[in-house]
N, CA, C and O of each residue as an XYZ file, in Angstrom:
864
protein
N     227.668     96.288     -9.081
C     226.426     97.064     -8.979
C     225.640     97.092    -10.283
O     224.640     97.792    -10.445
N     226.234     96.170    -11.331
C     225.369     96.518    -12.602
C     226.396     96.761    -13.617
O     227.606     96.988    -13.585
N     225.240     96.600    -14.797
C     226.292     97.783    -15.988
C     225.307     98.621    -16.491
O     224.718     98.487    -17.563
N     225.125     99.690    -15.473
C     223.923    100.606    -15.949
C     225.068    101.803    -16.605
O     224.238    102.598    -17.045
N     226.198    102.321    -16.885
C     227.128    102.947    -17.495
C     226.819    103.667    -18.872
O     226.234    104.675    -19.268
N     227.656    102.413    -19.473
C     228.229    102.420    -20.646
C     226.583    102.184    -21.589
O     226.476    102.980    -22.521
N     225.589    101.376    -21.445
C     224.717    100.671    -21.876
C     223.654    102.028    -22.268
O     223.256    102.527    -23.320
N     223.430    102.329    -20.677
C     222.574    103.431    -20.962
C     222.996    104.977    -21.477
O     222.354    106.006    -21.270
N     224.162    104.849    -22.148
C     224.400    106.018    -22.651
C     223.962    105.726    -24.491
O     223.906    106.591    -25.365
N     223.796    104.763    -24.586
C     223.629    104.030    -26.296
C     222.253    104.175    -26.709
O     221.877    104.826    -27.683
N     221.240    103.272    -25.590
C     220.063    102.848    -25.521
C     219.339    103.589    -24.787
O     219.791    103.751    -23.653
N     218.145    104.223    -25.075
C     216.640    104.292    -24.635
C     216.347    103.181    -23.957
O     216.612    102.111    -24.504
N     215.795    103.179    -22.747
C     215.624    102.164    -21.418
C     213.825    102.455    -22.230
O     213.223    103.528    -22.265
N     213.343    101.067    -22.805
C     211.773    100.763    -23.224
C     211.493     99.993    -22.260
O     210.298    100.149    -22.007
N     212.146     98.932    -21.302
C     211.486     98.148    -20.607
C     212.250     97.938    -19.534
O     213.475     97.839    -19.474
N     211.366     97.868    -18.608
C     211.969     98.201    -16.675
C     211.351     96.484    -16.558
O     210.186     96.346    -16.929
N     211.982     95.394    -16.136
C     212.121     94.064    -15.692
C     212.194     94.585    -14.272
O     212.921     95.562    -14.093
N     211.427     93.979    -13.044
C     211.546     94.019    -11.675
C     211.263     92.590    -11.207
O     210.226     92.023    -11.550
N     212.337     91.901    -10.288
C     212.451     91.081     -9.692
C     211.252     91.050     -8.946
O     210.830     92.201     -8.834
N     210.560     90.266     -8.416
C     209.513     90.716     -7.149
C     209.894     90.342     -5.676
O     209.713     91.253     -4.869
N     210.388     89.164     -5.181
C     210.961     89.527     -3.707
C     211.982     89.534     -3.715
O     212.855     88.870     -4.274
N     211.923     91.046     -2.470
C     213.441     91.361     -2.288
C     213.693     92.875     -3.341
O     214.680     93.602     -3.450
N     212.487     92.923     -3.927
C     212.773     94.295     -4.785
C     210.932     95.084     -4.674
O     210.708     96.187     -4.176
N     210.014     94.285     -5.192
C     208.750     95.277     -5.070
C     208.170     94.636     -3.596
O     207.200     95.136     -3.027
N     208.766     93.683     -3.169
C     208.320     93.436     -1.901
C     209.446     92.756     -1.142
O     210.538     92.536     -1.666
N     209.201     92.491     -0.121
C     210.321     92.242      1.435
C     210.646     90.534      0.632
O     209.783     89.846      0.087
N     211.956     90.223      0.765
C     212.243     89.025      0.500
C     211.953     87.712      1.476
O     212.721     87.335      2.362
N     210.648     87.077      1.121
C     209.582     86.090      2.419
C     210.590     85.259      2.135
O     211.421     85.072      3.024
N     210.760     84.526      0.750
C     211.317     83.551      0.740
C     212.696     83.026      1.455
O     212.724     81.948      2.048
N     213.738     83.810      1.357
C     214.437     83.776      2.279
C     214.284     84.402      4.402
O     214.841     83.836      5.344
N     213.600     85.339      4.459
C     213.655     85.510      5.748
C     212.378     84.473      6.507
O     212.325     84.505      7.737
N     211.402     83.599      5.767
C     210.714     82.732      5.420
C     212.042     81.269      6.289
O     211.997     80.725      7.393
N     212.751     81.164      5.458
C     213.402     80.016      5.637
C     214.108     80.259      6.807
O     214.149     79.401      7.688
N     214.700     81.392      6.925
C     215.742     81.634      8.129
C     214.707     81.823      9.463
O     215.268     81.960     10.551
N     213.286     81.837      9.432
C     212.433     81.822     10.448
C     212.047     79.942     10.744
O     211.625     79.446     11.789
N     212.302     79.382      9.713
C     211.994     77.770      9.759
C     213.221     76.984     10.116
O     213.096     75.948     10.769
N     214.335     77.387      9.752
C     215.333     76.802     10.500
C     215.797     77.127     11.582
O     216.604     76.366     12.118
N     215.335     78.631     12.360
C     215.683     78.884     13.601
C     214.869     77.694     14.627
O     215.298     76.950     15.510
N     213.545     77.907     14.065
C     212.535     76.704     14.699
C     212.901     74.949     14.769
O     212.551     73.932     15.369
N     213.685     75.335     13.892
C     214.261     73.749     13.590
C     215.710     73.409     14.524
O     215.949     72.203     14.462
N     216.511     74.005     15.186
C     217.689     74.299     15.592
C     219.218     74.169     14.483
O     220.332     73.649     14.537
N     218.467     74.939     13.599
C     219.691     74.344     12.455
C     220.306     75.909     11.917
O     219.593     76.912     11.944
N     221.585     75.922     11.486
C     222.290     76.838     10.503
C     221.543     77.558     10.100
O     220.667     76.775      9.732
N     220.991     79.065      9.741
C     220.210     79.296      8.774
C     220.485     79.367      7.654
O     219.683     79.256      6.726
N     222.042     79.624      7.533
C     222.615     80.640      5.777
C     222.616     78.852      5.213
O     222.029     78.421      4.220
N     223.297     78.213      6.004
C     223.064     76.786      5.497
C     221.586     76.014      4.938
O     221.401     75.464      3.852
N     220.621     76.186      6.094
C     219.359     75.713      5.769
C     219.049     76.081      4.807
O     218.629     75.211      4.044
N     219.068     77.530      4.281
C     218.568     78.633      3.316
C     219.355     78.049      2.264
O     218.548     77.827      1.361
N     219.947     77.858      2.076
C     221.408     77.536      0.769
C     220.927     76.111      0.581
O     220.955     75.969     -0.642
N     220.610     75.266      0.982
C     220.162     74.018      0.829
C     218.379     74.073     -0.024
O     217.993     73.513     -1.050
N     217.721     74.897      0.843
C     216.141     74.913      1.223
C     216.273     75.454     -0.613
O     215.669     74.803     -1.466
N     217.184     76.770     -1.027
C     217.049     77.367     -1.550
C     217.573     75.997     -3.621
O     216.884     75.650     -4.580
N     218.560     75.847     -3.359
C     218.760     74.785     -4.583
C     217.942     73.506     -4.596
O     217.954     72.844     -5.634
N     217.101     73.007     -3.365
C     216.524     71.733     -3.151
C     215.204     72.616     -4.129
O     214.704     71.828     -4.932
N     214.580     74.030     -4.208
C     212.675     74.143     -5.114
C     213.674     74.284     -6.831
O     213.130     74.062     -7.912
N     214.793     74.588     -6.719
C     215.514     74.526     -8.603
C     215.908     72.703     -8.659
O     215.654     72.184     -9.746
N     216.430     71.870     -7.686
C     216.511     70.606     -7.472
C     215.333     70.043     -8.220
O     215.419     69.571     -9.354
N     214.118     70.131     -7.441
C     212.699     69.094     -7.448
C     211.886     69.771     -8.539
O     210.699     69.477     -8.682
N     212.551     70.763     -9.396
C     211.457     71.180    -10.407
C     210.348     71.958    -10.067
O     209.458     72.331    -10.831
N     210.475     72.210     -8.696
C     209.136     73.441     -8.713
C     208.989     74.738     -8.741
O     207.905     75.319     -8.677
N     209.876     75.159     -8.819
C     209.953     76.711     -8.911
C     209.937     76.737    -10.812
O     209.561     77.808    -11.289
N     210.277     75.757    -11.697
C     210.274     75.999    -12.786
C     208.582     75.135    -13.366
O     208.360     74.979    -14.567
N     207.804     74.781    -12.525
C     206.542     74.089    -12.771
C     206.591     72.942    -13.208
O     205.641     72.609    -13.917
N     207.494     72.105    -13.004
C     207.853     70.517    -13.038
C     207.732     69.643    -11.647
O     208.140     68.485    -11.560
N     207.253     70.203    -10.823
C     206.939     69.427     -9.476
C     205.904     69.762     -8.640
O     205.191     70.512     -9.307
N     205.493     69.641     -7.699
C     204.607     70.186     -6.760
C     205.472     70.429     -6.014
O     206.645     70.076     -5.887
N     204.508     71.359     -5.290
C     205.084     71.796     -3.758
C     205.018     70.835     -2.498
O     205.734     71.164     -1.553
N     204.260     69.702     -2.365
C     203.980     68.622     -1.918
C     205.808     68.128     -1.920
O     206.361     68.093     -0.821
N     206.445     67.853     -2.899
C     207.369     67.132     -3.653
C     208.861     67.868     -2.995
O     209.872     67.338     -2.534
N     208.510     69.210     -3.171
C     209.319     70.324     -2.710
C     209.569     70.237     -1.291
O     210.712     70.232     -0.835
N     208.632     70.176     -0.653
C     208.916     70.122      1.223
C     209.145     68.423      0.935
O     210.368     68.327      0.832
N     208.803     67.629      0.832
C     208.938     66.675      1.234
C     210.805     66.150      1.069
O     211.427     65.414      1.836
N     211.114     66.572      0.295
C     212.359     66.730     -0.413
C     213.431     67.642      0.735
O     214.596     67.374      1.026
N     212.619     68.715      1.206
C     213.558     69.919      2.237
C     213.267     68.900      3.702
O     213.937     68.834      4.732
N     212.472     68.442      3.459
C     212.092     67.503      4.755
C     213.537     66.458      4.934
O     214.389     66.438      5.823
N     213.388     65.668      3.736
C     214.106     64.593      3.596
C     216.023     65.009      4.103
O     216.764     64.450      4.911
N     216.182     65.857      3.453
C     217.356     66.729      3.295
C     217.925     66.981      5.119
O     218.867     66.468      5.724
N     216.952     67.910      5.533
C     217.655     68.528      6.333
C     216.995     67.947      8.000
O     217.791     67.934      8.939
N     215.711     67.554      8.204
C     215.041     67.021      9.050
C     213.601     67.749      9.601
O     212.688     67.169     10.188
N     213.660     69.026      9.279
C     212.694     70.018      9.718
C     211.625     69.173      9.617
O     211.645     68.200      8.863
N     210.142     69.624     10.714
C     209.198     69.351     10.611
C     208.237     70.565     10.161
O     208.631     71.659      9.759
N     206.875     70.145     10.313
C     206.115     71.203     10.061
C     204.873     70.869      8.921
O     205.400     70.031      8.189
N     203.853     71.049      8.551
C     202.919     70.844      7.490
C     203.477     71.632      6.418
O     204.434     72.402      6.495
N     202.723     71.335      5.340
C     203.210     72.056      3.826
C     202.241     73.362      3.971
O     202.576     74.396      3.393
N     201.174     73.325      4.657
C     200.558     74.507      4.625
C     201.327     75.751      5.985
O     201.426     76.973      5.880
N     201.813     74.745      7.314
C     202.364     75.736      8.046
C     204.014     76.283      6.999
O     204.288     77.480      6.911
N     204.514     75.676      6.623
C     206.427     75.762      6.376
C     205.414     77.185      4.987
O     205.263     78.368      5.295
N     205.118     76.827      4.172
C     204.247     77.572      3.626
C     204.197     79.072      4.153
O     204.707     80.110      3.730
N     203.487     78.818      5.101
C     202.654     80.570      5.380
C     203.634     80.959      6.202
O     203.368     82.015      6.777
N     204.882     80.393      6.521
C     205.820     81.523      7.451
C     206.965     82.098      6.001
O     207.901     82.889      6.119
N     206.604     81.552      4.982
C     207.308     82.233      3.568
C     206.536     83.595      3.290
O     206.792     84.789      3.449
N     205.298     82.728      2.720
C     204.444     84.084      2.027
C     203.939     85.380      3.021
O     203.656     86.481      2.548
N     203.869     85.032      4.615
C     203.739     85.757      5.194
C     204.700     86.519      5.260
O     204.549     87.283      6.214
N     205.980     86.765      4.507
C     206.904     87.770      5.254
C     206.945     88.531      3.491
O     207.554     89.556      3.184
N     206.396     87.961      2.886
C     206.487     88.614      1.350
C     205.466     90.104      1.971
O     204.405     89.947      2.575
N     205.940     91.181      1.727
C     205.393     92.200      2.134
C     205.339     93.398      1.300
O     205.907     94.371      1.795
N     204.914     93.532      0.406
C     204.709     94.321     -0.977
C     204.809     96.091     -0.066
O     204.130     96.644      0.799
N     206.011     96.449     -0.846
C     206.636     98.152     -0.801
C     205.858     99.073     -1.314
O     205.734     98.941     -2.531
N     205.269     99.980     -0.844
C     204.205    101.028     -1.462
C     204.704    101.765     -2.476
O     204.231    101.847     -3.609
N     205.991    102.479     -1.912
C     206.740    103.032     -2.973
C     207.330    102.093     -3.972
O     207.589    102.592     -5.067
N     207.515    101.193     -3.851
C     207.600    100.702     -5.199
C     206.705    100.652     -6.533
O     206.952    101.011     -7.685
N     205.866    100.221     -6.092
C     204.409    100.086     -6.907
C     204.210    101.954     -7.455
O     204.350    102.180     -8.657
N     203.989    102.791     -6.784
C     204.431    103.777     -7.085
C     205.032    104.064     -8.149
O     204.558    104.697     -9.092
N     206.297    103.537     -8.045
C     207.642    104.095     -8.964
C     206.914    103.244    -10.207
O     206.521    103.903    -11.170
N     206.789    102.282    -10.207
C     206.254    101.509    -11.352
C     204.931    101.870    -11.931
O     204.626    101.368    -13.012
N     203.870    102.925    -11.156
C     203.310    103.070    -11.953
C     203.857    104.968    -12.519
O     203.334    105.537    -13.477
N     204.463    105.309    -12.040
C     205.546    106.331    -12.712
C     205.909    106.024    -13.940
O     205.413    106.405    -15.000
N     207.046    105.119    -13.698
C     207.304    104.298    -14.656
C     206.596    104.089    -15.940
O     207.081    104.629    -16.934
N     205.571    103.418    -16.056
C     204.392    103.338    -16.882
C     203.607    104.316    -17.722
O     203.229    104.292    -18.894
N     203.494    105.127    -16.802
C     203.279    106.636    -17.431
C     203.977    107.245    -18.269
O     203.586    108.046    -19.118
N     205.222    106.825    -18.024
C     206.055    107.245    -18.557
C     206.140    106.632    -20.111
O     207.177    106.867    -20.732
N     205.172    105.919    -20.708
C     204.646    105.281    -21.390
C     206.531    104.059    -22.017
O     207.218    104.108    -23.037
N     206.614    103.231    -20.806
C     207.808    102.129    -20.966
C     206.773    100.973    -20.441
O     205.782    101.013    -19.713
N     207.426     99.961    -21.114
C     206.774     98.537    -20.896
C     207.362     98.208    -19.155
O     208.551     97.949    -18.969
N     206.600     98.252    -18.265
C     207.127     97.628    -17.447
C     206.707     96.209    -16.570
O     205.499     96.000    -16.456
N     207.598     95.290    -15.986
C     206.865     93.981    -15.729
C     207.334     93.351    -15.032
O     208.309     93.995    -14.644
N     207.312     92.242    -14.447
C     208.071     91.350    -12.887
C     208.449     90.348    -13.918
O     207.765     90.281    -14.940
N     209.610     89.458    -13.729
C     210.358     88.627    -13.809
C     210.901     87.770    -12.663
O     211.942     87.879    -12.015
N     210.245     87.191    -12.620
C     210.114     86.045    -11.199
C     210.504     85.019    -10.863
O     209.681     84.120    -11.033
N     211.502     84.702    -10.410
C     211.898     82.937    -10.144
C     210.853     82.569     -8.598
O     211.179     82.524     -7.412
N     209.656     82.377     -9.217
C     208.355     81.925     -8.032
C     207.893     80.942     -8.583
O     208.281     80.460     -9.647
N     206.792     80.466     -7.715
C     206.302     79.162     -8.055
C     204.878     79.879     -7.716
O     204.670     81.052     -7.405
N     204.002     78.842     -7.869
C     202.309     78.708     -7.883
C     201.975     80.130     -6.605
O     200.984     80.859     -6.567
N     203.419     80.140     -5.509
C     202.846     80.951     -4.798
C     202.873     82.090     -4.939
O     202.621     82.715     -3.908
N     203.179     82.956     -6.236
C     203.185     84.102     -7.055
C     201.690     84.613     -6.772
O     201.315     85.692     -6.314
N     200.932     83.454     -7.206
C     199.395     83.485     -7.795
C     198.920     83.760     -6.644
O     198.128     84.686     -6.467
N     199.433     82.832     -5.530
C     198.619     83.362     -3.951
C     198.788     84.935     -3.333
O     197.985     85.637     -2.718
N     200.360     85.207     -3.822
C     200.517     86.411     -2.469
C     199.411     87.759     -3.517
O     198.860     88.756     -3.049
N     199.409     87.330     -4.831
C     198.558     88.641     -5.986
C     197.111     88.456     -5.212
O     196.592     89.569     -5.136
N     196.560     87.788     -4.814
C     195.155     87.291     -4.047
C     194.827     88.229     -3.040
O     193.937     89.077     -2.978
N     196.350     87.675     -1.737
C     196.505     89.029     -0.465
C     196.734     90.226     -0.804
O     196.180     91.281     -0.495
N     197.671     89.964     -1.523
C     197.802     91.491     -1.525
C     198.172     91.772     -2.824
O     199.240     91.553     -3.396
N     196.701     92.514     -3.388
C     196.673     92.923     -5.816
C     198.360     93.629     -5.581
O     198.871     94.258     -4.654
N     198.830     93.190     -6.830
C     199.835     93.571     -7.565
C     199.912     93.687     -8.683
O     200.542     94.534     -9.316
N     199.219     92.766     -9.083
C     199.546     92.597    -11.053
C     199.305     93.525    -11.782
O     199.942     93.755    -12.810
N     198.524     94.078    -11.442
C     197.159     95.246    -12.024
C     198.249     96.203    -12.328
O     198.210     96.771    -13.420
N     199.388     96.500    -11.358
C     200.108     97.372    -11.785
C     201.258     97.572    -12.834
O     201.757     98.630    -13.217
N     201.703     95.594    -13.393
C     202.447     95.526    -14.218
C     201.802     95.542    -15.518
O     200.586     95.481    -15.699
N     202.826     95.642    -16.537
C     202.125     95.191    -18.022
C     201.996     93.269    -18.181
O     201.256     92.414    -18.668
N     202.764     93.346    -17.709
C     203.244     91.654    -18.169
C     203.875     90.939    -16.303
O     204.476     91.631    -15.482
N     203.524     89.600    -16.131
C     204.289     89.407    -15.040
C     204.598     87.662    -15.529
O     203.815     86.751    -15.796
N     206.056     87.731    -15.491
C     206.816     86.445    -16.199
C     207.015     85.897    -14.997
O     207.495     86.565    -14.081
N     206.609     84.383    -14.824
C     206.836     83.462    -13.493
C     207.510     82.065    -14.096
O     206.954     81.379    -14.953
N     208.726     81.778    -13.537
C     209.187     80.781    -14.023
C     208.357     79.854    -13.966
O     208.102     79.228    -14.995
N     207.750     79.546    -12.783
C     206.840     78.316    -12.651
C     206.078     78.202    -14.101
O     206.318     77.166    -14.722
N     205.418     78.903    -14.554
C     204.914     79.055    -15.945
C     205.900     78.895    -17.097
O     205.691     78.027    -17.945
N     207.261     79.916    -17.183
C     207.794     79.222    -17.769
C     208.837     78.295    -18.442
O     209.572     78.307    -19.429
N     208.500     77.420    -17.315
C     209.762     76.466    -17.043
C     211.239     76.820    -17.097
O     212.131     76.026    -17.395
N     211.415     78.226    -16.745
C     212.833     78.270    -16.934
C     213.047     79.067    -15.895
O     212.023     79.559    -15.421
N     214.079     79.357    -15.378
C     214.614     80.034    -14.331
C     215.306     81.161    -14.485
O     215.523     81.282    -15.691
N     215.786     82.092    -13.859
C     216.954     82.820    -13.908
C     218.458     82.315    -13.476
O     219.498     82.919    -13.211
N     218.210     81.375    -13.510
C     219.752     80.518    -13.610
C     220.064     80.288    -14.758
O     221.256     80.154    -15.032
N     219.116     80.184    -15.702
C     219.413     79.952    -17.037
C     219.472     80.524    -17.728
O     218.606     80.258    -18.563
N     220.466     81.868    -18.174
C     220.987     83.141    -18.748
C     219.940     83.116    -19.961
O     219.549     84.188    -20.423
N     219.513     81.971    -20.447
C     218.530     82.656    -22.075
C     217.818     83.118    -21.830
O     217.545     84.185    -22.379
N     216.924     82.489    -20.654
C     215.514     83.180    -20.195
C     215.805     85.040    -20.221
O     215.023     85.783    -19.628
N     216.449     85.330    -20.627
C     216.940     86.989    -20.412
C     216.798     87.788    -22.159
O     216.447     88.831    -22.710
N     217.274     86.616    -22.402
C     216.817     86.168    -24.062
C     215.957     86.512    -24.795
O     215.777     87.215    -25.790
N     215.369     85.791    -24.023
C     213.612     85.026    -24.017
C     212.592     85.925    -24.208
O     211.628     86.033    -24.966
N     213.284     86.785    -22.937
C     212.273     87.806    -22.589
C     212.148     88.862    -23.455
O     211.116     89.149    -24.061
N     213.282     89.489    -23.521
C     213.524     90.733    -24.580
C     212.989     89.888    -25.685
O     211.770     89.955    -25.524
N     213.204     89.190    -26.634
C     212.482     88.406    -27.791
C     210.962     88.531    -27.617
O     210.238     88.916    -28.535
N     210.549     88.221    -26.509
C     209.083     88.339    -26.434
C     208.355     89.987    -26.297
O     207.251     90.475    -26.538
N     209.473     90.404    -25.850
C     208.837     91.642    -25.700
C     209.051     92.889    -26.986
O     208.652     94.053    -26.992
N     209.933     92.030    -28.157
C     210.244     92.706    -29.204
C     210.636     93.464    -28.797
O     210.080     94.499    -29.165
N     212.080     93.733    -27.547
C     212.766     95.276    -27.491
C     214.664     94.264    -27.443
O     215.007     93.167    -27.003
N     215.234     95.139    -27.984
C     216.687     94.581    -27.682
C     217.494     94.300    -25.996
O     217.305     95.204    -25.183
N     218.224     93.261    -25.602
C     218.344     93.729    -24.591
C     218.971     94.651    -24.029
O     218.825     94.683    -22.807
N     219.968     95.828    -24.714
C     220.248     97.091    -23.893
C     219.141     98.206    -24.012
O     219.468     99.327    -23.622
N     217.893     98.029    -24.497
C     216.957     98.972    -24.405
C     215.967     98.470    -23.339
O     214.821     98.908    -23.236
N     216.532     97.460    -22.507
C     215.713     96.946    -20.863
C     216.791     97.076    -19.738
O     218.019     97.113    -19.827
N     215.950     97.136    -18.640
C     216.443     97.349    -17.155
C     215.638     96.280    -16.658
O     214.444     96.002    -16.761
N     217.341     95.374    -15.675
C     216.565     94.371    -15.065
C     216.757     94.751    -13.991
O     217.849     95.318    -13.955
N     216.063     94.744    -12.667
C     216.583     95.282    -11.233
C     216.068     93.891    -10.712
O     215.019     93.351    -11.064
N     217.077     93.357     -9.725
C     217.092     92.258     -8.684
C     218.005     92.373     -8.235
O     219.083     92.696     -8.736
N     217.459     91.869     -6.105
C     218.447     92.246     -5.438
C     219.661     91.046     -5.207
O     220.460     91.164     -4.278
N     219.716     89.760     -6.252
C     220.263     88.947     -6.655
C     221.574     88.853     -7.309
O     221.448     88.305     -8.404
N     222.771     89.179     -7.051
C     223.760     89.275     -7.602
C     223.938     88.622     -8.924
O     224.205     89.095    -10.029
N     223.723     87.431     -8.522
C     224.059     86.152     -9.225
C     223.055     86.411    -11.225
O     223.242     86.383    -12.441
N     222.216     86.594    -10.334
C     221.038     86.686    -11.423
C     221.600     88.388    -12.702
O     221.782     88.492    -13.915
N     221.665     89.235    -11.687
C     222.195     90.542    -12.260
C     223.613     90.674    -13.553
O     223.827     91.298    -14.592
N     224.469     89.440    -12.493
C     225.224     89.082    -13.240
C     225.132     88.378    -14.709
O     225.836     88.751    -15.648
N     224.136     87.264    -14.803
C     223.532     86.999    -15.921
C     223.355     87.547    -17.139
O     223.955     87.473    -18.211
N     221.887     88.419    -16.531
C     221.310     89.587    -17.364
C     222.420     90.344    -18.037
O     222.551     90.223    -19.255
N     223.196     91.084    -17.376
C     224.455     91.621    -17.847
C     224.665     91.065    -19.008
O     224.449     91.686    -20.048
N     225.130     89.776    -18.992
C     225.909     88.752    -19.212
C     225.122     88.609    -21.252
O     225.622     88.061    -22.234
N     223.907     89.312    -21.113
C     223.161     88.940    -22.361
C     222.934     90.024    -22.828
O     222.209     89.930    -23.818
N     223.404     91.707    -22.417
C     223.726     92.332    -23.025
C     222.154     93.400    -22.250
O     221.640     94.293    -22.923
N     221.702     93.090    -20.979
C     220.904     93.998    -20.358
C     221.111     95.342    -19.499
O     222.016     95.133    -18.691
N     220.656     96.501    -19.393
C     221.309     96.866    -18.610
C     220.707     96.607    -17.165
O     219.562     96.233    -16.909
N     221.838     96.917    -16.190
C     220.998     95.883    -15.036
C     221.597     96.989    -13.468
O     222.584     97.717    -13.360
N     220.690     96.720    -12.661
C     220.515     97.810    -11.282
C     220.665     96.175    -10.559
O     219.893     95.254    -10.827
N     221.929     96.070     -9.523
C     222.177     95.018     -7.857
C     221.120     96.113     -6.893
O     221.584     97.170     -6.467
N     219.714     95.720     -6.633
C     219.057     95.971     -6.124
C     219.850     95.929     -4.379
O     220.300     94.859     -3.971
N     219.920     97.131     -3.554
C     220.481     96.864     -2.317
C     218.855     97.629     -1.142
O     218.446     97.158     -0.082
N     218.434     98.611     -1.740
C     217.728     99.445     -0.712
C     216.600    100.392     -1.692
O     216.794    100.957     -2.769
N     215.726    100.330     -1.086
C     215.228    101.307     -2.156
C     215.673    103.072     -2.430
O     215.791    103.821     -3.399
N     215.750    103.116     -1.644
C     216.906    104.587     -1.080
C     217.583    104.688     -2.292
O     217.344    105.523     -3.165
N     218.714    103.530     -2.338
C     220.107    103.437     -3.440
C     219.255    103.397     -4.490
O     219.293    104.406     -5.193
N     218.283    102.308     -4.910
C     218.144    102.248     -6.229
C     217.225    103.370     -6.755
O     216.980    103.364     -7.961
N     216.672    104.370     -5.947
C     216.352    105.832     -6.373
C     217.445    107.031     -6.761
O     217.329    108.184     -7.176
N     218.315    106.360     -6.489
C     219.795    107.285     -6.957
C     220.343    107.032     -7.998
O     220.923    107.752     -8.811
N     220.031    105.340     -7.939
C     220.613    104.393     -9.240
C     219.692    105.058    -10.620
O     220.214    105.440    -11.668
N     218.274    105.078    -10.324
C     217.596    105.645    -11.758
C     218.022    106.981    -12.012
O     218.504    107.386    -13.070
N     217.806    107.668    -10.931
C     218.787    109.378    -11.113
C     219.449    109.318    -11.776
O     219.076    110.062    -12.683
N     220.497    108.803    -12.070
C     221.685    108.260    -12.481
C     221.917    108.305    -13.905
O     222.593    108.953    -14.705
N     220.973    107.229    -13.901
C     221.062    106.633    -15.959
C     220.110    107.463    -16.288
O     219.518    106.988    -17.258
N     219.375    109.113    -15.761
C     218.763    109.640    -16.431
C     217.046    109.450    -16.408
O     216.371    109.830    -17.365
N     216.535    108.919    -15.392
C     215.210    108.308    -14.796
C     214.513    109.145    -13.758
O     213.426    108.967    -13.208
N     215.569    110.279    -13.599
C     215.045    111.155    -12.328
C     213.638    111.488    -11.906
O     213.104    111.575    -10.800
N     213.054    111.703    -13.585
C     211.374    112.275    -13.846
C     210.998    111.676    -12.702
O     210.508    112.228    -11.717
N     211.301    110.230    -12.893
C     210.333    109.349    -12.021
C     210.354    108.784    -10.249
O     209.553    108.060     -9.658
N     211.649    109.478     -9.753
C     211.868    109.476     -8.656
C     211.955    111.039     -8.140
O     212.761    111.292     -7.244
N     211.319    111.860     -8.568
C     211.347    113.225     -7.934
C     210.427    113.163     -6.708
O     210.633    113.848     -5.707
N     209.424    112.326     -6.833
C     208.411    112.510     -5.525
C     208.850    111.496     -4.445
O     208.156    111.049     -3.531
N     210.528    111.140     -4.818
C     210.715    110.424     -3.456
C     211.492    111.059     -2.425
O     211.649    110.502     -1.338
């Protein structure tokens, strides 16, 4: 579930890191894929597990490929049909931005802490901010596609705290990503396994964040 513990009893939490799908909004990308391989007659956790290492595969989620390159590649792989603009809009259409989240973050903010998204997205970051404004509400929003690195790659955790001139046990990374959580940890962050928004309003209670979840 984290090492929000030991960390936040040391450190002042200056900077709140939020994953964006699957934490300030509904995870498209995956329920996205598991809607394209039902259509396809294939596995989904499989399709998804494939669909999902084939955009870190072809370089586009880190801005080394197109998306052109990307389906054509998930094409090649598994057999699915479909246009790049339809396989496309059954992703971003399920990305569905949480009210209360945005909320908590601009709580958060007030609370005068740096807060900001940390994103393993591609170009279509830029589209779903179009449908539906988001940015406005972060300080900063880090997209791998921009900069070439991923959250597979534990420095980028590094990276970030460095850029943001705060240490990493004086940040909170929340993603509902195990793998990734594990990482962060891993570089000395303190870190929230995003499950529900429910839980992770108990989770800030917790390490002492209550101010900002009282109106939930």
């Amino acid at each position: 579930m984290g090492n929000t513990s030991g960390i936040a009893e040391k450190k002042i939490i200056r900077v709140v890191l939020f994953d964006f799908g699957g934490v300030i909004a509904e995870e498209g990308f995956y329920r996205g894929l598991l809607a394209i391989a039902a259509e396809n007659g294939l596995q989904p956790e499989v399709f998804f597990k494939t669909a999902e290492d084939m955009i870190h595969w072809t370089g586009y989620v880190t801005g080394r490929s197109t998306e052109a390159a990307y389906w054509a590649a998930v094409r090649e792989k598994t057999g699915i049909s479909g246009s790049d603009t339809y396989l496309r809009e059954q992703i971003l259409s399920r990305f569905v931005i949480r009210p209360e989240m945005l909320s908590l973050v601009d709580r958060l903010r007030d609370s005068r802490r740096n807060v900001s998204i940390l994103s393993d997205q591609t170009d279509w970051l830029d589209e779903l901010d179009r449908r539906s404004p988001f940015s406005s509400h972060f300080d900063r929003v880090y997209n791998s596609y921009y900069l070439h690195k991923s959250k597979r790659n534990a420095e980028l955790f590094t990276d970030i705290c460095a850029a943001l001139d705060v240490e990493p046990a004086e940040t909170l990374f929340v993603d509902d990503n195990e793998h990734n959580v594990a990482r962060a940890a891993g570089r000395g962050l303190l870190t929230i396994h995003f499950t529900s928004v429910t839980e992770f309003m108990k989770r800030l209670a917790s390490i002492g964040l209550s101010s900002v979840t009282a109106v939930f």
